[in-house]
C-alpha positions as CSV (number, residue, x, y, z in Angstrom):
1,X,63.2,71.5,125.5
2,X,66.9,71.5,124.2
3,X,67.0,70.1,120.4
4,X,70.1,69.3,117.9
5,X,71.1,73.0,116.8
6,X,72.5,71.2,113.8
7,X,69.7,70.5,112.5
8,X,68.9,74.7,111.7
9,X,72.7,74.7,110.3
10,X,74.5,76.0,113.6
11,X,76.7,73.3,113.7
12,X,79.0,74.2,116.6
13,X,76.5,76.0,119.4
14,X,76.3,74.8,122.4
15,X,72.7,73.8,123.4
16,X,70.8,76.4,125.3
17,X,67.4,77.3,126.6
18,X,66.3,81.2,126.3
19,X,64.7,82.7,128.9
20,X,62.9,86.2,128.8
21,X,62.1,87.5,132.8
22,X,60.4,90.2,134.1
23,X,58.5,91.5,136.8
24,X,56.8,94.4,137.9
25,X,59.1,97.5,138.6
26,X,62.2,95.7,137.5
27,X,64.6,95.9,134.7
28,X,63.6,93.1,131.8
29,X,65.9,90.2,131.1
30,X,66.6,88.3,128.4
31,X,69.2,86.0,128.6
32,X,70.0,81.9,128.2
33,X,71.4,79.1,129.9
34,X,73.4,76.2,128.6
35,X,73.8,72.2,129.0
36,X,76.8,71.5,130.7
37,X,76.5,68.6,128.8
38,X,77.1,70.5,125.8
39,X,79.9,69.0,123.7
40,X,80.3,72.9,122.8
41,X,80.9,74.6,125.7
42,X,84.5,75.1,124.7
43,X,84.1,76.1,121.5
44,X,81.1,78.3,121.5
45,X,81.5,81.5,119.6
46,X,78.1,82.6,118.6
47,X,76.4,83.4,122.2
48,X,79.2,83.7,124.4
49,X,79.4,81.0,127.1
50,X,80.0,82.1,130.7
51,X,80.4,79.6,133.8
52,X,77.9,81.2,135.3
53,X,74.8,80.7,133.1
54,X,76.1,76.8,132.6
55,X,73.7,74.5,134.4
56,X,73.1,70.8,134.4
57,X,69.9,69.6,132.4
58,X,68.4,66.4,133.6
59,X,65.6,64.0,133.0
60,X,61.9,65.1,134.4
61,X,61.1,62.1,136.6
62,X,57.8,63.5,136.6
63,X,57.1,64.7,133.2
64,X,54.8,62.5,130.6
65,X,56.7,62.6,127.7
66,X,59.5,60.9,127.0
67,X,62.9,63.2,126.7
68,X,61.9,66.4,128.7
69,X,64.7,67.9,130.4
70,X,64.6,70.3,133.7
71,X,67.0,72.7,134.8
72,X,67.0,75.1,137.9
73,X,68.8,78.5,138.0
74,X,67.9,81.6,140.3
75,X,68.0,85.0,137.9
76,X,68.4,88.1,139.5
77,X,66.4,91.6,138.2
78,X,68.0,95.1,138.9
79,X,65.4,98.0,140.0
80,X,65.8,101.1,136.8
């Protein structure tokens, strides 16, 4: 769920989702992915945009509630 940053005084930050991924016999990852729709992007100096982790957020067609955004993105583990 992406929600106005400004509203815990980081005024500036692009909007993101954190994700934390792991799996059995590989390497943890903690990392997070922004709204290309971000009027940030640009700008960002707190978490260090890259093109990369910049993906498109859209409207759940099948969610219940009203405002719930989707994304997809494909993260990648490394063995230790």
């Amino acid at each position: 769920m992406l929600f106005p940053l400004g509203i815990l005084g980081l005024i500036g930050v692009a909007q993101s989702e954190h994700a934390k991924v792991s799996a059995d016999g590989f390497t943890p990852l903690t990392t997070h992915i922004f709204d290309r729709a971000s009027e940030y992007l640009d700008s960002e100096t707190v978490f260090g945009v890259k093109q990369s982790l910049i993906e498109d957020f859209v409207a759940d067609a099948d969610a219940d509630a009203d405002g719930v955004l989707v994304c997809e993105h494909d993260f990648v583990l490394s063995r230790p």
